[in-house]
N, C-alpha and C positions, 0 to 999 in steps of 0.2 A: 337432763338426761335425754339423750337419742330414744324417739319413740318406738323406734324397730326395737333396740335393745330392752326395753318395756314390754314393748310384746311378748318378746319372746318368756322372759321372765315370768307374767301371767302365766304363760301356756305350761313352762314347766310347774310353776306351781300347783294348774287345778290338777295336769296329770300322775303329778306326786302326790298332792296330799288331799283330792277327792276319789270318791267312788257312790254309786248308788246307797250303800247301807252309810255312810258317811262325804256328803255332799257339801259344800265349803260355799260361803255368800261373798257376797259382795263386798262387806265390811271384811270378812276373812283376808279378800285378796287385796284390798287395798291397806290394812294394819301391816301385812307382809312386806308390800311396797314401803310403807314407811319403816319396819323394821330395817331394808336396805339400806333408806336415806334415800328414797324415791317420795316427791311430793308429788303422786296424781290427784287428779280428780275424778269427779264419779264418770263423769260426760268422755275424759278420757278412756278410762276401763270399758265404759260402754262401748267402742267404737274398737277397744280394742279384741272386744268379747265379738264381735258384727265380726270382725277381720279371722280370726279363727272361726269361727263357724261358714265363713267364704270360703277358709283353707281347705273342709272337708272335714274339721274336725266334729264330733256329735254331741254337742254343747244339749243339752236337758236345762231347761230353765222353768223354775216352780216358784210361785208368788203366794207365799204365807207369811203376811206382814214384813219377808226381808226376801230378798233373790236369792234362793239357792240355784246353786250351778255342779251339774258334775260332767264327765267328760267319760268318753271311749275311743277308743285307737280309730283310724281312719281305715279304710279297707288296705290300704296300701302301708307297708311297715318299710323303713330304710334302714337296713342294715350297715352295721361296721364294720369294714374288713378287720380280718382277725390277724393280729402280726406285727 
């Protein structure tokens, strides 16, 4: 699979299905990638988690025996034209 296309998938994922009171790890977003029929690895997800957090996005990463990660909107929001 196109690593761009990966990324992107990551990024929808933590912003759907993370938030502070409910934070999603590592194994989270990689079992999701194989639920797709995406074989990453961890080395990959890492670099893809480095590449959003370059984008502006405000990745929270907390080490309690597994990486939790959760995510916030970037200051800047793009809108869809409506129509």
């Amino acid at each position: 699979m196109n690593n761009r296309i990966q990324l992107l998938i990551v990024l929808k994922y933590i912003m759907e299905k993370s938030a502070e009171s409910e934070p999603v790890s590592n194994a989270d977003i990689l079992s999701y990638l194989a639920s797709k029929n995406i074989k990453p690895c961890k080395m990959t997800l890492i670099e893809d988690l480095k590449v959003i957090k370059k984008a502006g996005y405000d990745l929270i990463t907390i080490k309690k025996g597994k990486t939790i990660i959760t995510i916030s909107l970037p200051s800047i929001l793009i809108r869809q034209k409506q129509g």
